[in-house]
N, C-alpha and C positions, 0 to 999 in steps of 0.2 A: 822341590823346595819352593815353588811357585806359590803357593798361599803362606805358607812361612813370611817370603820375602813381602809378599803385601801385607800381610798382618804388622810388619812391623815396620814398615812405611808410615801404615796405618794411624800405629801407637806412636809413633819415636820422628813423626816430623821432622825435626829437628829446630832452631832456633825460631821464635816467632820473627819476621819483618818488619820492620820499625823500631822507631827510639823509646829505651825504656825508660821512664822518669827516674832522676835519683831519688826522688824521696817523693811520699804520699804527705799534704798535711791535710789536718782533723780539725774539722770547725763544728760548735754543735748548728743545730739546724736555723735557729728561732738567730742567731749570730749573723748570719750570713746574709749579704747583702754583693750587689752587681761590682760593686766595686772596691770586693775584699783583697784582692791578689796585691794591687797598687797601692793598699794601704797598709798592706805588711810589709810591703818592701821600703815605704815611707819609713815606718817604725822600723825595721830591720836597720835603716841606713843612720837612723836616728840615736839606735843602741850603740853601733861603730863610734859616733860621732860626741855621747855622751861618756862611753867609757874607752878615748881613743886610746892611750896611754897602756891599759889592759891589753887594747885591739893589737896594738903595734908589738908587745911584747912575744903575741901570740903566734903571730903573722909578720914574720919578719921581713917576706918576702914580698917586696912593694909590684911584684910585679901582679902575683895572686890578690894581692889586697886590693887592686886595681879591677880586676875580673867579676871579684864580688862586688864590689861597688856596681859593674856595668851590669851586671845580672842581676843583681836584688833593684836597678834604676827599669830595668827590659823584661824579666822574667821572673818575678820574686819566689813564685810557684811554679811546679813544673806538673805537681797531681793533686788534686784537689779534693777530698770525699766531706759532704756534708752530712754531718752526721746525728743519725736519730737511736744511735744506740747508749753505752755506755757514757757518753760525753753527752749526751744528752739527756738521760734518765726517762723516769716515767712520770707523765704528765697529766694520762686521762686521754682519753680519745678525741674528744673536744679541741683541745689545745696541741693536741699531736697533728691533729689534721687540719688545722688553719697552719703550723709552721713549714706540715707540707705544702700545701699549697702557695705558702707566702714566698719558700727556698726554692721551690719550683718556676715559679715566676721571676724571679732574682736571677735565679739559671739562664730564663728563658736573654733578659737583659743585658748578661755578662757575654752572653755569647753572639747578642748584636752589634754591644761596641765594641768587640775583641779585649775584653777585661779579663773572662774565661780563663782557667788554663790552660796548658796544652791538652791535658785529660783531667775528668771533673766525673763526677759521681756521686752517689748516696751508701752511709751503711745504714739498713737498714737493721730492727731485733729480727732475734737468731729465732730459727726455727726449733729451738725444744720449746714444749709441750706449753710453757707457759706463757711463752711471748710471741708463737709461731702465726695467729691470727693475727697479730696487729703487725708482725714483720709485714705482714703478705699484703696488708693495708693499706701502708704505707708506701710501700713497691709500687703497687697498682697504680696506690695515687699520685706519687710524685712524676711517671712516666707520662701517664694519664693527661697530668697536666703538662708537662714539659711538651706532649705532641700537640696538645692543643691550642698553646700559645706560641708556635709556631715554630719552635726550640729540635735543634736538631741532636740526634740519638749517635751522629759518626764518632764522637772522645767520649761516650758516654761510659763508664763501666760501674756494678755498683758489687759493693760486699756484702758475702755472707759470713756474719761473724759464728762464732763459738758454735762450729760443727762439729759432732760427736760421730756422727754415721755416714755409711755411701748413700741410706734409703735420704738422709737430708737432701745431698748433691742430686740425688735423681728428683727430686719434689722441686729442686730450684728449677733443674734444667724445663720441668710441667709448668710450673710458674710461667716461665719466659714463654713457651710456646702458649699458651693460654695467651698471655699478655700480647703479643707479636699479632695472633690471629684476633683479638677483640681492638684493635686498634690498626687492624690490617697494615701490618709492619713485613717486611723480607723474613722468612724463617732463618735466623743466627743470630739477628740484629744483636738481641740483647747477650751482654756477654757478662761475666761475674768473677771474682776473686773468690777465695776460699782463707777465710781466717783462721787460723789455728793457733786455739787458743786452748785448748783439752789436751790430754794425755791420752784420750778415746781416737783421735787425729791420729795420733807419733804410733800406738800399739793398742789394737783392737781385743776381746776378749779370745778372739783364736791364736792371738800372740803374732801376727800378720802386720805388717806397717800400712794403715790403713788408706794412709794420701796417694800411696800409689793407686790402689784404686779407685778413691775418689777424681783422679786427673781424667781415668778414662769411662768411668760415669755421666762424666759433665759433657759427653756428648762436643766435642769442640769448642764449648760456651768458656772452657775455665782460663782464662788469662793468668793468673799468680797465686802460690801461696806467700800470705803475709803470717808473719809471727809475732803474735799476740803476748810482749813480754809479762805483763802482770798477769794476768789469768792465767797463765800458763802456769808460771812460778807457782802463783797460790794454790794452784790447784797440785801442783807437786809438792805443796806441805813445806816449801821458801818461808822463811821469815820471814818480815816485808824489808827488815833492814838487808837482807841480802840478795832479795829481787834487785834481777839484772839483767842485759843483752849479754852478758859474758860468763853470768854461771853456769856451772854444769850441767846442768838441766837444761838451758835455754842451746849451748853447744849442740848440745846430743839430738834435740829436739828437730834443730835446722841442719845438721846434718843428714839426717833422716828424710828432712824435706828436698835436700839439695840432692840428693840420690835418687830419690824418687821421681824428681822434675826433670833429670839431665834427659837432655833430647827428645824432651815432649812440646816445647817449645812455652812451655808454664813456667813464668817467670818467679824468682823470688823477692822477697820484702824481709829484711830484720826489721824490730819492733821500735821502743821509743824507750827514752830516755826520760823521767818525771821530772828531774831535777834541772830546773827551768833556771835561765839566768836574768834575774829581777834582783833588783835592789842595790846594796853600795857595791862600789869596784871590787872589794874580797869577795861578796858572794858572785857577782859576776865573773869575775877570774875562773872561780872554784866550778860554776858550772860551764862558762866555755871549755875550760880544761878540758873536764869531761866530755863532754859533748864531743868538740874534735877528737879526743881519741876511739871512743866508741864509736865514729863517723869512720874514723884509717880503720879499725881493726875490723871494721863487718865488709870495705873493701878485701882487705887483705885476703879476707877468707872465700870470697866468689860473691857475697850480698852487696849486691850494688844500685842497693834501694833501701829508704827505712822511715820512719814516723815522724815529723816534726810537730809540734803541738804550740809554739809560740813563735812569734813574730824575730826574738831575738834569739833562736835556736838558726834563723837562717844563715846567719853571717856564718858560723862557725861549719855547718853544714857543707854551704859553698867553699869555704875555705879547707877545710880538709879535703873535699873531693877533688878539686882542683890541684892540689899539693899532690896528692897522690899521682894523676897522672902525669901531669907535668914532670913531677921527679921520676917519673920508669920511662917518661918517652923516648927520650935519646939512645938508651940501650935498646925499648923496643924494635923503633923506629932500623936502628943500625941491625940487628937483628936480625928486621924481615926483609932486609936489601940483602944480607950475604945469603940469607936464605933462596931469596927469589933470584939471584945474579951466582945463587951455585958458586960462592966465594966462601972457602974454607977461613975458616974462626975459632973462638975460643969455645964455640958451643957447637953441639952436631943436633940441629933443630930438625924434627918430623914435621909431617904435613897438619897435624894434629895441632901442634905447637905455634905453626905459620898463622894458623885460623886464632889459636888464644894472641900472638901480639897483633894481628888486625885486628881484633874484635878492640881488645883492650884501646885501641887509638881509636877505632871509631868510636866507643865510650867517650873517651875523653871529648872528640869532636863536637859530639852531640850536645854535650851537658855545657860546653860554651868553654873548659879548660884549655884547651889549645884553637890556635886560630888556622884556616883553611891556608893560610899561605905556610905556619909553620909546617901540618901536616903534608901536605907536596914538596918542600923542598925538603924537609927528614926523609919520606919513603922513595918519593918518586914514584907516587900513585896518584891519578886524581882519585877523589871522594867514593865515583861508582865503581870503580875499581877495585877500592880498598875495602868498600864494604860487600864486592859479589864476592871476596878471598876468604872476609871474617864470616859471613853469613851464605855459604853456597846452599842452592835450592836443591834437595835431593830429586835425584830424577824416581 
């Protein structure tokens, strides 16, 4: 069983290292400037403070309402993708590659005065047939320049959107080692997401779920799949009034994904939400509403990451995240004490189980929901502790 057992060593890692962002947001390219993360967390604190009475109804709980204020004032972004596909359209080549180089530069700026976010990136056009030479153009060039202005590649990750095939994932992983060696870069450096946004992703023409083998194509490079709510929808013949993160399609879709990733250490991403909160207090109600609940219900279900596309999507974002864990900690937390102190309870938790309520707190941790003194006197762990429990290195 000796090559058994390393082949699936090999495949099945297990959890990636480090904190996962809760949410990606999408700037288009020619948008973006060194000083975008603090200016949406201006305007994020701005919408609380215009529509507070909405905010308060929402958010009852002053102690979360407090959290987000301190996060949207310290971290308003936690993933950043600047984006040259969709959100940005087609421009010509001309004007695509002065915005490269403009967002590239902006990059290089954000990440000297620590404006940056924690992780930042580009999406760049997808590799089918008709956009796959200026995707690659793009790529080249926005890396190109980021090395050359001095700008470092460590939070760098970038997207491949709307992949149909594994031969796409092996052309990216060519890409990168191309790119790596003409700019004499460490071979891994560059790393990439996998967008899915096809029904060619979820179920291939051999009737196969194809992401799984796209995770081990990408050669170590593939950090997450993200789910591309509209494309996906539309492309499964969705009305547009019924595109959603919660229709049936989009379910089945990320389940698929979520089966496929478990213990490859590939993170996932649910998608975005269009209906933006602008305008009077009803429209705003109507789309925070929303928004917080499709924020709890992609928690609920293991997606603990998703799209934000407006400045006032943050508030609501942080605050459901936040509520969530907050509201399971104290059962966690008691949980993994009787569990670890072998004190019989109301629940008979496995070793499998110890790992989901560590991880789950150290989620919470990360994203700034609980604070390091609550988590210590709940578990009776410090930090590196609680996270070598949720996150153990397989030998």
């Amino acid at each position: 069983m000796a090559r058994a057992d390393a082949e699936l060593a090999a495949q099945f890692p297990g959890e990636r290292p480090g904190r996962q962002p809760i949410h990606t947001v999408y700037v288009p390219a020619d948008r973006f400037t060194a000083d975008l993360a603090p200016a949406w967390g201006a305007e994020a604190i701005a919408a609380i403070d215009t529509h507070l009475d909405v905010w308060r109804d929402l958010v009852a709980d002053d102690a979360v309402s407090d959290l987000v204020r301190a996060k949207l004032a310290t971290e308003p972004i936690e993933d950043l993708r600047i984006d040259l596909e969709d959100g940005y359209g087609n421009r010509g080549d001309e004007a695509e590659d002065a915005d490269v180089t403009g967002a590239a530069r902006a990059l290089v700026d954000a990440q000297a005065s620590g404006t940056a976010p924690q992780l930042h990136g580009i999406r760049f056009k997808s590799f089918e047939a008709p956009t796959r030479a200026r995707g690659v153009r793009s790529l080249v060039g926005f890396v190109s320049e980021l090395v050359a202005g001095g700008g470092s590649l460590d939070r760098f990750v970038t997207t491949l959107p709307k992949v149909t095939s594994v031969e796409q994932v092996r052309a990216m992983v060519h890409a990168c080692e191309r790119l790596e060696s003409a700019l004499d870069l460490s071979p891994g450096t560059l790393k990439f997401e996998i967008q899915v946004e096809t029904p060619q992703s979820i179920l291939g023409p051999d009737g196969t779920a194809l992401v799984a083998p796209m995770i081990h194509a990408g050669a170590g490079r593939v950090t997450a799949f993200h789910y591309g709510t509209y494309d996906y929808s539309a492309f499964c013949g969705i009305a547009a009034q019924y595109q959603s993160m919660e229709h049936a399609v989009a379910d089945h879709a990320k389940l698929v994904m979520q089966t496929a990733a478990a213990g490859t250490g590939v993170r996932l991403s649910d998608g975005s939400t269009n209906i933006l909160p602008v305008g009077d207090d009803d429209a705003v109600r109507a789309a925070w509403q929303l928004h917080h609940r499709l924020v709890g219900r992609s928690l609920e279900r293991g997606y603990y990451q998703g799209w934000d596309l407006h400045p006032a999507q943050l508030p609501t974002r942080y605050a459901a995240t936040f509520a969530f864990y907050r509201g399971g900690f104290e059962r966690a937390a008691r949980r993994l004490s009787d569990y670890l102190g072998q004190v019989g309870g109301g629940v008979m938790d496995e070793p499998a189980t110890a790992r989901a309520l560590s991880d789950f707190i150290v989620r919470g941790r990360d994203c700034g929901a609980l604070t390091a003194g609550e988590v210590a006197s709940g578990t009776g762990l410090d930090e590196q502790a609680l996270t070598a429990l949720a996150r153990p290195i397989r030998s």
